[in-house]
SEKE-101714 format. One record per residue: residue number from 1; residue in one letter; chain; x, y, z of N, C-alpha, C in turn. Coordinates in steps of 0.2 Angstrom, whole numbers, padded with zeros to 4 digits, always signed. Layout:
i:NUM, aa:a, ch:A, n_u:X, n_v:Y, n_w:Z, ca_u:X, ca_v:Y, ca_w:Z, c_u:X, c_v:Y, c_w:Z
...
***
This chain:
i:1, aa:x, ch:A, n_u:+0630, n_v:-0638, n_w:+0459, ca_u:+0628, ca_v:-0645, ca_w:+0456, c_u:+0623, c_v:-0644, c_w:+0451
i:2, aa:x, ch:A, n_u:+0624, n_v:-0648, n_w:+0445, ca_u:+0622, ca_v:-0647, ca_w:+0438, c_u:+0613, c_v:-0651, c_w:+0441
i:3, aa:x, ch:A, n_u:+0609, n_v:-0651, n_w:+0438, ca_u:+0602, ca_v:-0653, ca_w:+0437, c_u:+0603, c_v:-0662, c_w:+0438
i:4, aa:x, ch:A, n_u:+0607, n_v:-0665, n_w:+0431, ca_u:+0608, ca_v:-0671, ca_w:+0431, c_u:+0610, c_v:-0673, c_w:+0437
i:5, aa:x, ch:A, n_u:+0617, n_v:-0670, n_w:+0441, ca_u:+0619, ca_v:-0674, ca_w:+0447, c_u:+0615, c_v:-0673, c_w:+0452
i:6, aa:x, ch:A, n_u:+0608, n_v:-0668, n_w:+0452, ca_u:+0606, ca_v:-0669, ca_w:+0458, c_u:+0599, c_v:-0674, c_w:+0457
i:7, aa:x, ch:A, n_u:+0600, n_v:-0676, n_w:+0450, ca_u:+0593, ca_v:-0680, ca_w:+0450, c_u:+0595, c_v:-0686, c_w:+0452
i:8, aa:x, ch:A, n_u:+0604, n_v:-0689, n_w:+0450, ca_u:+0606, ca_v:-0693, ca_w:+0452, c_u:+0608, c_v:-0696, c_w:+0457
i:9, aa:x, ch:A, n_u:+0608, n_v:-0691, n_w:+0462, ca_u:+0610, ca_v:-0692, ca_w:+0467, c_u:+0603, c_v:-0691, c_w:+0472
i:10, aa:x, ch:A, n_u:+0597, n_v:-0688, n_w:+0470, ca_u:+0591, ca_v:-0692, ca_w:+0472, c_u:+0590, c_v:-0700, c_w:+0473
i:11, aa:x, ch:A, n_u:+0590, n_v:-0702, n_w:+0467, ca_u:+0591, ca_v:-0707, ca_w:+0466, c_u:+0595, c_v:-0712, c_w:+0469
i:12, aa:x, ch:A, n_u:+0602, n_v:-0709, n_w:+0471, ca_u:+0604, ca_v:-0713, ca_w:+0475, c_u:+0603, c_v:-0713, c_w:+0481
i:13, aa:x, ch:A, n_u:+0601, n_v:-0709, n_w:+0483, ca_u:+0597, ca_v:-0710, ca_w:+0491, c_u:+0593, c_v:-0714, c_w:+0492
i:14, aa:x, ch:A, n_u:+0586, n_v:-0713, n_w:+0486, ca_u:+0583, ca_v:-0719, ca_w:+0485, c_u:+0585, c_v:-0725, c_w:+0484
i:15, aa:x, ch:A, n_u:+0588, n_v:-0729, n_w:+0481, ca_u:+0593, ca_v:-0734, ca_w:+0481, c_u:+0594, c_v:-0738, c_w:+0488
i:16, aa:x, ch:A, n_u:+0596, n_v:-0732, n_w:+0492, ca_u:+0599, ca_v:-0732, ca_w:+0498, c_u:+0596, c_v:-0733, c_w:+0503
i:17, aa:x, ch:A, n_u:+0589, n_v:-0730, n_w:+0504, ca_u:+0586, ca_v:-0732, ca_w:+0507, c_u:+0581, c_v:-0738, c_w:+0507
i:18, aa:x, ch:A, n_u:+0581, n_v:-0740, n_w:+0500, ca_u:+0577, ca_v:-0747, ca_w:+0499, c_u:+0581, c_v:-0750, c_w:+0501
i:19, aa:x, ch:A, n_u:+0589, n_v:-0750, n_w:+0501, ca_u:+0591, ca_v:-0757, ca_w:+0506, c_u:+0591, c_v:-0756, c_w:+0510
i:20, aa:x, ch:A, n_u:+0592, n_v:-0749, n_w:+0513, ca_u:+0591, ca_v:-0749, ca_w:+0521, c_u:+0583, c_v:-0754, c_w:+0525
i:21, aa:x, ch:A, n_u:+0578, n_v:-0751, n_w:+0520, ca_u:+0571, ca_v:-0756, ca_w:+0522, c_u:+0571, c_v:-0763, c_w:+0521
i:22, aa:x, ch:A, n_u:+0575, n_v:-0765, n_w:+0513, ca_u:+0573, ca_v:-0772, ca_w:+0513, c_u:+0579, c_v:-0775, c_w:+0519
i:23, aa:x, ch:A, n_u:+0583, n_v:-0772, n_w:+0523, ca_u:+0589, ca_v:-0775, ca_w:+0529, c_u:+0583, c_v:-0775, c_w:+0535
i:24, aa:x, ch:A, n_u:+0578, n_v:-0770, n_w:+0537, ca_u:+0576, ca_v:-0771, ca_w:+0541, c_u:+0570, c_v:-0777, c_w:+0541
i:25, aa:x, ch:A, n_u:+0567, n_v:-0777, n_w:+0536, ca_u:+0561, ca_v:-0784, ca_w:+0533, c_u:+0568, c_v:-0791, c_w:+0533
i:26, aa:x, ch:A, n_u:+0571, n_v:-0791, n_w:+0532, ca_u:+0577, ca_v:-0796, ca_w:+0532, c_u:+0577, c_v:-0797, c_w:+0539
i:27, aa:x, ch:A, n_u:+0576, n_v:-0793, n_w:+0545, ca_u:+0581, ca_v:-0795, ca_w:+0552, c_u:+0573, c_v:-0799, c_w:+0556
i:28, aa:x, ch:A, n_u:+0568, n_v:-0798, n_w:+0553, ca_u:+0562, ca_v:-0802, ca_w:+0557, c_u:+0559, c_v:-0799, c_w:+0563
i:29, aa:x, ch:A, n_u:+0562, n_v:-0793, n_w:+0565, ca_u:+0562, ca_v:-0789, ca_w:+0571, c_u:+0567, c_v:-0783, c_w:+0570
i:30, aa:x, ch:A, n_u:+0567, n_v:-0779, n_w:+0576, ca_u:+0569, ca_v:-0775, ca_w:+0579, c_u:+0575, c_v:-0775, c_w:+0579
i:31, aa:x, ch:A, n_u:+0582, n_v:-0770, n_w:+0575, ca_u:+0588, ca_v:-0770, ca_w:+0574, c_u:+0591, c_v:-0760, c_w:+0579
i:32, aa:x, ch:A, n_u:+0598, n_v:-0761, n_w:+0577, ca_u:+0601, ca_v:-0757, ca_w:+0579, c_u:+0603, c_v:-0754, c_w:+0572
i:33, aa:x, ch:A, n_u:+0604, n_v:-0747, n_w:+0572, ca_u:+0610, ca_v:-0743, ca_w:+0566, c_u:+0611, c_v:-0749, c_w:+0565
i:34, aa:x, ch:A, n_u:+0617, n_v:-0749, n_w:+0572, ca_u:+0626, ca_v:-0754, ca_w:+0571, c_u:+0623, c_v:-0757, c_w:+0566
i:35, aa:x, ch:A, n_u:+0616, n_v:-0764, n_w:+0568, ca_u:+0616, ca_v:-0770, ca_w:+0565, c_u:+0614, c_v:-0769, c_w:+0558
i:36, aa:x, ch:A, n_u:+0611, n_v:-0765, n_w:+0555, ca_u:+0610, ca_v:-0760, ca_w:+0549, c_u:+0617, c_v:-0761, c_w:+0545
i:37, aa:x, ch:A, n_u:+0620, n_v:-0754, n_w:+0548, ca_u:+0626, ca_v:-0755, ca_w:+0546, c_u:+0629, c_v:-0759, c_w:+0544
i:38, aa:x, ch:A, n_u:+0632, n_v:-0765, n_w:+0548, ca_u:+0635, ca_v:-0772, ca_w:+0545, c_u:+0631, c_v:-0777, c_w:+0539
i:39, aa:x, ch:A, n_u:+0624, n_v:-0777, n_w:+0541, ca_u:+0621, ca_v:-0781, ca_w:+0537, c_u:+0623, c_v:-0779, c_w:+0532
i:40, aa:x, ch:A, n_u:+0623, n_v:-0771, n_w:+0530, ca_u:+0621, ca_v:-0770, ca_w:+0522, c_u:+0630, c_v:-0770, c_w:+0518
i:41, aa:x, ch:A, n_u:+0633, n_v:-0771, n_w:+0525, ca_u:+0642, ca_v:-0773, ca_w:+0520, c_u:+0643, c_v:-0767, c_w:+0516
i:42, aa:x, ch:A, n_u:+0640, n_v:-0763, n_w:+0515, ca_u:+0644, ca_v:-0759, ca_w:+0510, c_u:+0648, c_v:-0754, c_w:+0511
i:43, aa:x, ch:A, n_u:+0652, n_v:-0754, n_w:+0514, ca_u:+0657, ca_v:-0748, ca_w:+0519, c_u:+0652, c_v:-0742, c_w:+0521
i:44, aa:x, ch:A, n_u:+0647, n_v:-0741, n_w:+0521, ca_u:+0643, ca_v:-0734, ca_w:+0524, c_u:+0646, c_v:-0735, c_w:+0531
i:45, aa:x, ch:A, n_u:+0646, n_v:-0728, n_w:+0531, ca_u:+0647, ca_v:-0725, ca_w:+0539, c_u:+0641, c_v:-0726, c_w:+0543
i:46, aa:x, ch:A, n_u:+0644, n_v:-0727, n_w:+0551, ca_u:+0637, ca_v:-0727, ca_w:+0556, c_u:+0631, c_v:-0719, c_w:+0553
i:47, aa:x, ch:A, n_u:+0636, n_v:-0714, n_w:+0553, ca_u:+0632, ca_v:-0707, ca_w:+0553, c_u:+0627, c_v:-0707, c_w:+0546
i:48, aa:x, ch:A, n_u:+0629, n_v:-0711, n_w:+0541, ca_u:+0627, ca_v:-0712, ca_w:+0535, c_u:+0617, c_v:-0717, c_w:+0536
i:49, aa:x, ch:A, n_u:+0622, n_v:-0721, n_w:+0540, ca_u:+0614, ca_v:-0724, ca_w:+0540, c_u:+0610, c_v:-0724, c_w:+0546
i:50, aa:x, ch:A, n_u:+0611, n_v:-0718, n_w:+0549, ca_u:+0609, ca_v:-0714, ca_w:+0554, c_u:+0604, c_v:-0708, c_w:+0551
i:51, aa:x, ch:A, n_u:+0606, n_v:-0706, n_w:+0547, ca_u:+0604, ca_v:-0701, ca_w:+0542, c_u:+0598, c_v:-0706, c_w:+0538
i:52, aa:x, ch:A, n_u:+0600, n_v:-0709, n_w:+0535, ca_u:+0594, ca_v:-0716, ca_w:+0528, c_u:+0591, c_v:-0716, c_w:+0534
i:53, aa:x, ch:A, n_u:+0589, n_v:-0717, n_w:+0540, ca_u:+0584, ca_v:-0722, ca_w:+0545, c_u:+0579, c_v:-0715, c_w:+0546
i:54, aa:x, ch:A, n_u:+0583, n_v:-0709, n_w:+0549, ca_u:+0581, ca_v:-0703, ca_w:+0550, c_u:+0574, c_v:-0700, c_w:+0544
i:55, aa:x, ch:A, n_u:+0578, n_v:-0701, n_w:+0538, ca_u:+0574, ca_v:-0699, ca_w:+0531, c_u:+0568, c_v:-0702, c_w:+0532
i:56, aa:x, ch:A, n_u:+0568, n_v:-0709, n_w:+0533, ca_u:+0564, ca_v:-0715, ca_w:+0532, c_u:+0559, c_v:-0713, c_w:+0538
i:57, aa:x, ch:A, n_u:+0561, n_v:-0713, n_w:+0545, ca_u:+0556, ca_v:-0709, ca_w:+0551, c_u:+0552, c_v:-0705, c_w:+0549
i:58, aa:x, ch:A, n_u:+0557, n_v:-0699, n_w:+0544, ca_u:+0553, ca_v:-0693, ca_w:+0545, c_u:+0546, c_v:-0696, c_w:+0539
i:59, aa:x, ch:A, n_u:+0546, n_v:-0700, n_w:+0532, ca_u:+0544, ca_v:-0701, ca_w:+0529, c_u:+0538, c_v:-0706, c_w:+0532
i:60, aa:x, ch:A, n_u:+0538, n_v:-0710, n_w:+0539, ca_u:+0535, ca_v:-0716, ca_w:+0539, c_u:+0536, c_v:-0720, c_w:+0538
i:61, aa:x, ch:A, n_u:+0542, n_v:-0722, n_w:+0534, ca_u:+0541, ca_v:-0729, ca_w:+0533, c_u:+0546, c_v:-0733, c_w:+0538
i:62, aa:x, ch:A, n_u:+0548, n_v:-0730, n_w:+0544, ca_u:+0550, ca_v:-0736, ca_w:+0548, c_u:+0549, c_v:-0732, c_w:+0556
i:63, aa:x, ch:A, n_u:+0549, n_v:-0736, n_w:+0559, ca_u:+0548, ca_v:-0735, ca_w:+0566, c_u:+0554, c_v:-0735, c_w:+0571
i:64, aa:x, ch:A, n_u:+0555, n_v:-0733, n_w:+0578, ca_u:+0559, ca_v:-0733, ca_w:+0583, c_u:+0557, c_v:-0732, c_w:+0587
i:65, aa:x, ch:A, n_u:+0560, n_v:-0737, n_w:+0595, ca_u:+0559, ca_v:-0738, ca_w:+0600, c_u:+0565, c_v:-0737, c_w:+0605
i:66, aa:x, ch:A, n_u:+0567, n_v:-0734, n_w:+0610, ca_u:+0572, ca_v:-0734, ca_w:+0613, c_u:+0574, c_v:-0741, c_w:+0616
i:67, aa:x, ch:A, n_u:+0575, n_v:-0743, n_w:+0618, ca_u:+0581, ca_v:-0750, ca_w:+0620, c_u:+0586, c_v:-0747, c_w:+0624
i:68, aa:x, ch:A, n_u:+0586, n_v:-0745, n_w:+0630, ca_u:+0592, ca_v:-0745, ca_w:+0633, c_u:+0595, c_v:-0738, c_w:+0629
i:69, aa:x, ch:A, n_u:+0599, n_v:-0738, n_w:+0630, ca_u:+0605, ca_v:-0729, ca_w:+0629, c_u:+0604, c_v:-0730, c_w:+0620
i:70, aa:x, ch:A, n_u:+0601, n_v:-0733, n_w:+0615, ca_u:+0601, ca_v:-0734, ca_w:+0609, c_u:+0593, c_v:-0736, c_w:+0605
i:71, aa:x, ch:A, n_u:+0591, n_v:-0733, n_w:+0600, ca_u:+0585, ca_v:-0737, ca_w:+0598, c_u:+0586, c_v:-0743, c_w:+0593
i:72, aa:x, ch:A, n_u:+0580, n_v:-0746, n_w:+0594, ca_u:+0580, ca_v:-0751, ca_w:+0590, c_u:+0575, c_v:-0748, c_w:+0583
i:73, aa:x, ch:A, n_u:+0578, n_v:-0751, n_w:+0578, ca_u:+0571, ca_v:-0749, ca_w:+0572, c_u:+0567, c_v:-0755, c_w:+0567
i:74, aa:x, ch:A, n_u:+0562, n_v:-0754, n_w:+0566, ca_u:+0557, ca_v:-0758, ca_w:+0564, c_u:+0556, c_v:-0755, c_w:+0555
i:75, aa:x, ch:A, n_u:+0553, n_v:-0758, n_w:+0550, ca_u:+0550, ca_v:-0756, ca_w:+0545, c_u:+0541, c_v:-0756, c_w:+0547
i:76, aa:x, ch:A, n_u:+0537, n_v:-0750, n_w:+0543, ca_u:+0531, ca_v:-0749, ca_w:+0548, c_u:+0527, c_v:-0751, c_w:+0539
i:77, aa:x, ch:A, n_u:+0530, n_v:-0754, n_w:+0536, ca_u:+0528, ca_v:-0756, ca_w:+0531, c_u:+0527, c_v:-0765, c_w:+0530
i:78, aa:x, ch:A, n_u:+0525, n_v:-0769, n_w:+0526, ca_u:+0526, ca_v:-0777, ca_w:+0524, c_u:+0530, c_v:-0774, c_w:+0518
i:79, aa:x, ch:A, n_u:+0530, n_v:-0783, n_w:+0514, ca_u:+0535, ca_v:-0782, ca_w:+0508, c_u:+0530, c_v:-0777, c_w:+0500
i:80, aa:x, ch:A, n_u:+0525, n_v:-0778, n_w:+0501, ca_u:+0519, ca_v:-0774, ca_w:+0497, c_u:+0521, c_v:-0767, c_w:+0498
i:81, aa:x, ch:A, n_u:+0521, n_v:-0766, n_w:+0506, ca_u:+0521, ca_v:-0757, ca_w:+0505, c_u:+0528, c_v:-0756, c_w:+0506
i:82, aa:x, ch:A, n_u:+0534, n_v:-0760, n_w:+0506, ca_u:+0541, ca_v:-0758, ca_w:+0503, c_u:+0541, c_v:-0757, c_w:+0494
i:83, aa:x, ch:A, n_u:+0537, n_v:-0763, n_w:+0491, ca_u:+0537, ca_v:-0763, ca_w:+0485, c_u:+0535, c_v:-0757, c_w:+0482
i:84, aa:x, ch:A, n_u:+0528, n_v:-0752, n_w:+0487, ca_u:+0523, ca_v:-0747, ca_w:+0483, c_u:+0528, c_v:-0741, c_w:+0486
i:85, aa:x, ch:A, n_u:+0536, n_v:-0744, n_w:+0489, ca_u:+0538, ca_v:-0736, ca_w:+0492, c_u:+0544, c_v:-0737, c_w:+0487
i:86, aa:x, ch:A, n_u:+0545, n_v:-0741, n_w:+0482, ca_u:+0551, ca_v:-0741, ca_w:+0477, c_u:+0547, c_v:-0740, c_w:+0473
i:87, aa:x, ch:A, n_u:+0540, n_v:-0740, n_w:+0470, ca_u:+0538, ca_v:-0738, ca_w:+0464, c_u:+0536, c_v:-0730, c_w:+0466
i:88, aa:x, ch:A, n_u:+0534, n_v:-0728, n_w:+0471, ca_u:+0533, ca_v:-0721, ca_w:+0473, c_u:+0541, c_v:-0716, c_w:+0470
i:89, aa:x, ch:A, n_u:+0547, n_v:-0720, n_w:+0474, ca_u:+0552, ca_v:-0718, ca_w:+0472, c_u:+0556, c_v:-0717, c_w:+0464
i:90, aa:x, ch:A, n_u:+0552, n_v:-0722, n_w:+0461, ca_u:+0555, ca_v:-0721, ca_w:+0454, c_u:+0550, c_v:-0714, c_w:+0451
i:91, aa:x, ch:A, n_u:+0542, n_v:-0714, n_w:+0453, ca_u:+0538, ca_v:-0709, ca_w:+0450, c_u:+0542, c_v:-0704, c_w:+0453
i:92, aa:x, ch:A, n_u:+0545, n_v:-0702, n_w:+0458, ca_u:+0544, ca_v:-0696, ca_w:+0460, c_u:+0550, c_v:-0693, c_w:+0460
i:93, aa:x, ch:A, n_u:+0556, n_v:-0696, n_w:+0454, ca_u:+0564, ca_v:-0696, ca_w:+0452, c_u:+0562, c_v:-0694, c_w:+0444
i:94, aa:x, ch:A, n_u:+0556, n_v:-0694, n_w:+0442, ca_u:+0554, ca_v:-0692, ca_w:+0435, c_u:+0551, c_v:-0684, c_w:+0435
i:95, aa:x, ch:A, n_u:+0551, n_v:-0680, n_w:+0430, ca_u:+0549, ca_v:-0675, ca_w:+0428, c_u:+0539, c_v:-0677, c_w:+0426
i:96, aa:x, ch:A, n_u:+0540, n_v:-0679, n_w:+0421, ca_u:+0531, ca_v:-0680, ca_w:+0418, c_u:+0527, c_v:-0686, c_w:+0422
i:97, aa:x, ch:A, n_u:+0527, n_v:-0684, n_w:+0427, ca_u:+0522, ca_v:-0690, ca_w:+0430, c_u:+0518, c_v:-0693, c_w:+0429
i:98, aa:x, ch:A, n_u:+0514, n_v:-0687, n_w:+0425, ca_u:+0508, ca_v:-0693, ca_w:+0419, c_u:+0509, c_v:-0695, c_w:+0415
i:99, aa:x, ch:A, n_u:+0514, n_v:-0694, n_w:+0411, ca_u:+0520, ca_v:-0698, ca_w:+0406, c_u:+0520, c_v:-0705, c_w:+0408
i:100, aa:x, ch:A, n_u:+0523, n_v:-0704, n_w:+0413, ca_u:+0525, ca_v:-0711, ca_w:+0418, c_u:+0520, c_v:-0717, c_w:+0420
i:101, aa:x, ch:A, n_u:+0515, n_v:-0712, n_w:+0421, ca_u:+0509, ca_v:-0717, ca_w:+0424, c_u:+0505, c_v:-0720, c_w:+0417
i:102, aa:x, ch:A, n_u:+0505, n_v:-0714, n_w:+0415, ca_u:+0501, ca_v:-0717, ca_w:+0404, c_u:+0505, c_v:-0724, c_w:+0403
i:103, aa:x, ch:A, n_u:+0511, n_v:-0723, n_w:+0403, ca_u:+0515, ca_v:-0727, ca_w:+0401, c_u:+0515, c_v:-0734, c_w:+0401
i:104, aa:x, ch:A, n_u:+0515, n_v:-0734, n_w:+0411, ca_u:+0515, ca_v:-0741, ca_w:+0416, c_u:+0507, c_v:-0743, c_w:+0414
i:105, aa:x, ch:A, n_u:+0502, n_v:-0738, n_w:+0414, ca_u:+0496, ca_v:-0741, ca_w:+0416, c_u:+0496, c_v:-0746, c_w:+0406
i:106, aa:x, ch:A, n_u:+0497, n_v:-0742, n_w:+0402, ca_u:+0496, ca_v:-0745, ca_w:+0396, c_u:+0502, c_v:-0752, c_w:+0394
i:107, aa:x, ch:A, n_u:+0507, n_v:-0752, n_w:+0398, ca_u:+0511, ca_v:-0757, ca_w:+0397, c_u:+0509, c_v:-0763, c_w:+0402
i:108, aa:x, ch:A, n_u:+0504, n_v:-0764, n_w:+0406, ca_u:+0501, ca_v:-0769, ca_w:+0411, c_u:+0496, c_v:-0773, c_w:+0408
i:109, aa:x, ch:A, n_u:+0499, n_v:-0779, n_w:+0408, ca_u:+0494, ca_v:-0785, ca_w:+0408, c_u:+0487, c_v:-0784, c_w:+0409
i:110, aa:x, ch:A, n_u:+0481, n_v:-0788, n_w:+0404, ca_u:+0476, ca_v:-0786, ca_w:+0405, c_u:+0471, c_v:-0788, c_w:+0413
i:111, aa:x, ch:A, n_u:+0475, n_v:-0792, n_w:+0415, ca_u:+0473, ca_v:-0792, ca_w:+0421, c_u:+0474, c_v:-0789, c_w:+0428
i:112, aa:x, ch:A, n_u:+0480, n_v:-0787, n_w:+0427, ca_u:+0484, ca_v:-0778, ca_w:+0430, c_u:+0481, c_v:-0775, c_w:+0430
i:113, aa:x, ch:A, n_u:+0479, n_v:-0773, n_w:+0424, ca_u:+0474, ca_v:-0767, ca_w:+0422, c_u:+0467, c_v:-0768, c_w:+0423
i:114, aa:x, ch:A, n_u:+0464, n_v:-0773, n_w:+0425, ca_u:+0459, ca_v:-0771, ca_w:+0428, c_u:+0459, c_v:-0771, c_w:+0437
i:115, aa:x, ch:A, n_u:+0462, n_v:-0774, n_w:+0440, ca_u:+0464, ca_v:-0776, ca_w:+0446, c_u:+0467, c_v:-0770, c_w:+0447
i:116, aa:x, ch:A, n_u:+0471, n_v:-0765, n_w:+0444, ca_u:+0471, ca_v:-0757, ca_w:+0447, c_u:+0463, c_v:-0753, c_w:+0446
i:117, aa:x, ch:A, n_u:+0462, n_v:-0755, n_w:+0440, ca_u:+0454, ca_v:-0752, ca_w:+0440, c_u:+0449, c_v:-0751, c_w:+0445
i:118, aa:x, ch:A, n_u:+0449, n_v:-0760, n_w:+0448, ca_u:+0445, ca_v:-0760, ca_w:+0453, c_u:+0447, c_v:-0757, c_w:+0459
i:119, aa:x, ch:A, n_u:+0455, n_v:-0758, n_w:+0460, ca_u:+0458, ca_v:-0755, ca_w:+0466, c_u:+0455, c_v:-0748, c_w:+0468
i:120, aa:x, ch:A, n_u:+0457, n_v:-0744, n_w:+0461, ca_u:+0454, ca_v:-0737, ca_w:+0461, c_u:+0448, c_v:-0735, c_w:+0462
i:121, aa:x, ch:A, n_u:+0442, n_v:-0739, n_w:+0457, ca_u:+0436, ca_v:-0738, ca_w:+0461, c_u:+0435, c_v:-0739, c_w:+0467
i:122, aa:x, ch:A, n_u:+0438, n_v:-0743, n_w:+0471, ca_u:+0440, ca_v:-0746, ca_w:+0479, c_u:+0442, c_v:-0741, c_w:+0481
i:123, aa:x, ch:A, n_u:+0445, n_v:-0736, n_w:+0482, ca_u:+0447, ca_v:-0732, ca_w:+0486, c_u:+0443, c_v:-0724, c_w:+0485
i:124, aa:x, ch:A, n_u:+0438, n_v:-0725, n_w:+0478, ca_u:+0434, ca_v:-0718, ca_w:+0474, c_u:+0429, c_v:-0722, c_w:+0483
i:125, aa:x, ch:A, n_u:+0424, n_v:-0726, n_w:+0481, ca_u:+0419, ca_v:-0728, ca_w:+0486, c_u:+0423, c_v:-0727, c_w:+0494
i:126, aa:x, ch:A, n_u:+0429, n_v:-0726, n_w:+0495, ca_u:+0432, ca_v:-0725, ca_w:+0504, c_u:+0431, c_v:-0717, c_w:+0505
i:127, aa:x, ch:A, n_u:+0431, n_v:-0714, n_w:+0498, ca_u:+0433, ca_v:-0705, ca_w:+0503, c_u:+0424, c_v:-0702, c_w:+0503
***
């Protein structure tokens, strides 16, 4: 596989697993695969979205519980920390990551920019 396809297909998985997460913030609660699967309509395979939930486990951003012979899953995030996992996703499908960040932080609203500024001193004063 060529460089390009695999960046592309990063990418696609990211894709995939944003909607996997925005299906489970959609369901209010605790879903199945199955229910997964159907919501998202896109002909994926059960084994397909067994795998996106797994990834998502291994990485944190969702939860499971068993439920009888099946688990049910949870997103262990709100819609902010879905939001900070699709901006994670786009930095971390790029090569020059401070390219990326120079870029976003000088193209921000001046009131962005300082609302990250203090965020950042916010978190300098936590460690």
């Amino acid at each position: 596989m060529t460089e390009p396809d695999a960046h592309r297909r990063r990418r696609a998985h990211g894709a995939l697993e944003t909607r996997v997460l925005a299906a489970l913030h959609e369901a209010g609660g605790p879903v199945t695969a199955g229910w997964v699967q159907e919501h998202l309509a896109a002909g994926l395979a059960y084994t397909t979205v067994m795998t996106v939930l797994g990834r998502l486990l291994a990485k944190k951003a969702v939860t499971r519980r068993r439920e009888g012979r099946s688990f049910v899953w949870l997103p262990a995030a709100d819609e902010a920390g879905l939001a900070a996992l699709k901006m994670r996703r786009v930095l971390d499908g790029e090569r020059d990551r401070r390219a990326v960040l120079a870029s976003f932080i000088t193209a921000l609203p001046e009131g962005d920019e300082r609302l990250l500024r203090e965020l950042l001193e916010h978190s300098e004063d936590d460690d």
